[in-house]
N, C-alpha and C positions, 0 to 999 in steps of 0.2 A: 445694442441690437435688439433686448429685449424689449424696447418701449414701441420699436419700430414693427417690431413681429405682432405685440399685442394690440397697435392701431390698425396694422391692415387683417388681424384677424377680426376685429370689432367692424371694421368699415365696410370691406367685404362683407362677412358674416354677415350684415344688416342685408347688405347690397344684395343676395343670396336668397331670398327669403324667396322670391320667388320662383327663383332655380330648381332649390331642394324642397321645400314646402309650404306649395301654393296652399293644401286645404286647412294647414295650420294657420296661416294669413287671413285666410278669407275667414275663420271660425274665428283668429283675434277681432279683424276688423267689426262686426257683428258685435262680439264681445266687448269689446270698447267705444266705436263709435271709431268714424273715420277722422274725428278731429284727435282724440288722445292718440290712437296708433301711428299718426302723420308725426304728432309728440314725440312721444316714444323714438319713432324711426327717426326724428331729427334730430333730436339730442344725441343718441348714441351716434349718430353719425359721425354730427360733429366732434365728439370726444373722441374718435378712434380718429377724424382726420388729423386733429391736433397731437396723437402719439404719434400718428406717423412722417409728419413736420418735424415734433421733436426728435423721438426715436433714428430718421435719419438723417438729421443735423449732428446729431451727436455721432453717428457710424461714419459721416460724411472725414470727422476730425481726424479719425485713427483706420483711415482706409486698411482694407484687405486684397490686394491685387492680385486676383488669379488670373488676367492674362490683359494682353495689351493692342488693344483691336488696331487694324490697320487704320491709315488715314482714309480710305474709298468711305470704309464703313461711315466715317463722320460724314462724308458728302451722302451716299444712302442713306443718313440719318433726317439729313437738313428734308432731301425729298421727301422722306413719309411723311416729316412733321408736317409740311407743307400740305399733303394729303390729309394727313387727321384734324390739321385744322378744316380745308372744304366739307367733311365729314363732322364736323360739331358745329357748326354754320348751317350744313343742311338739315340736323336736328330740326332746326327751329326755324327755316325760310320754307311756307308752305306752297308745294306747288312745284316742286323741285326734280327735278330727273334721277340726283341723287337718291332721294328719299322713297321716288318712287319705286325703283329698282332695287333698291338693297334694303328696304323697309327698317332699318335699325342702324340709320347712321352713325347716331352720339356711339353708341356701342363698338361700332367699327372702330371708329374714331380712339374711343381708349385703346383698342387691342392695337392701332396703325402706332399709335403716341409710345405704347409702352414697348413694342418690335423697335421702334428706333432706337428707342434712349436702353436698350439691352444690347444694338448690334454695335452701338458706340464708348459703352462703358464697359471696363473689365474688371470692376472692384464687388465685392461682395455683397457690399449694401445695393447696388444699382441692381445685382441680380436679384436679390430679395423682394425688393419694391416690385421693379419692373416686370418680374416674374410672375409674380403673384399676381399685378392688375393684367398682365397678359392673358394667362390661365382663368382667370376671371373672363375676361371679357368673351375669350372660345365658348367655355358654359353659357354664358347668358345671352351669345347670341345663336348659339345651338337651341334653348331653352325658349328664348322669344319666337326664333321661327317655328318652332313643334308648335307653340300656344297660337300662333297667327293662323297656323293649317286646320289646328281644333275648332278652333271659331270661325273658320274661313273667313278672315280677315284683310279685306280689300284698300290697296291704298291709291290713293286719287291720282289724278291725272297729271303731269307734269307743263311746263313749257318753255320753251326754249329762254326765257326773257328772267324768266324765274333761277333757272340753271346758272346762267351766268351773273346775275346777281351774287347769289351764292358761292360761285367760285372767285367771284371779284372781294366781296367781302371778306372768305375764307383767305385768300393771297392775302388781306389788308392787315389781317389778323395776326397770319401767319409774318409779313414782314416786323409788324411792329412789336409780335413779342420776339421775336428771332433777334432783332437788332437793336430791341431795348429793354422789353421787360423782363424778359431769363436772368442779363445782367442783373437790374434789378432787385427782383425777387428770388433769384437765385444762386446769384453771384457768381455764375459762369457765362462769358458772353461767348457764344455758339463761333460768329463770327469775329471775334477780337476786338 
């Protein structure tokens, strides 16, 4: 559990920078140059996502069950995921009704991703991981929208043609890890 604590404190903690301290960021970047500080942020990224792969691979062996969700919960699991994927699609489809309205999709997206996989798991390490990118994602997108009002920051116009793109895409996404990559990569198939 310790390896899994120290990745998402390192991954987060990166992730964070500019939650808790945007003018310590902006006084590195300066200071470094935007190419070392994108270094910097990537590396430690990656090192902290790699503890936390390991870290709960290994908590995954010697589960801690504190409690045993219903089966509903699994079917309201499948649905947000399905949600958080249209919401990590609309990230990056410009032009999008998502993106236009809720301005910090990918963000939603992680907090929609990690609310599932917490209302379906009952074991200790799900609550750790999941908890923490939860709690994460609340901050940062409390913390994006203050910085969007600061700079009164405008996001574009959507359209209809765009929107569903993006939800068709997000569905395609959403079938194909649900029904084969989780298995996969994960080693749990959602579906059987």
């Amino acid at each position: 559990m310790l390896y899994l604590i120290l990745g998402l404190a390192i991954f987060l903690g990166v992730h964070s920078v500019r939650i808790f301290a945007e003018d310590w960021r902006i006084r590195r970047l300066s200071q470094m140059g935007e190419g070392a500080y994108k270094g910097v942020y990537s590396i430690l990224s990656v090192v902290g996502f790699a503890l936390i792969i390991w870290g709960f691979g290994m908590a995954r062996e010697t589960p801690q069950l504190l409690w045993t969700p219903p089966l509903g919960l699994r079917h309201a699991a499948s649905l947000l995921t399905l949600i958080a994927f249209v919401l990590l699609v609309a990230a990056y489809v410009p032009g999008n009704a998502f993106k236009a309205r809720l301005h910090h999709p990918m963000v939603l997206a992680v907090k929609t991703w990690a609310l599932a996989h917490l209302v379906a798991n009952g074991n200790l390490a799900h609550l750790i991981l999941f908890g923490a990118f939860l709690a994460w994602g609340v901050l940062d997108y409390v913390s994006a929208r203050r910085r969007d009002r600061a700079l009164g920051t405008a996001y574009g116009s959507s359209s209809a043609g765009r929107t569903g793109i993006t939800a068709a895409l997000g569905l395609a996404a959403w079938a194909g890890f649900a029904f084969w990559g989780h298995g996969l990569l994960i080693g749990i198939r959602p579906f059987g």
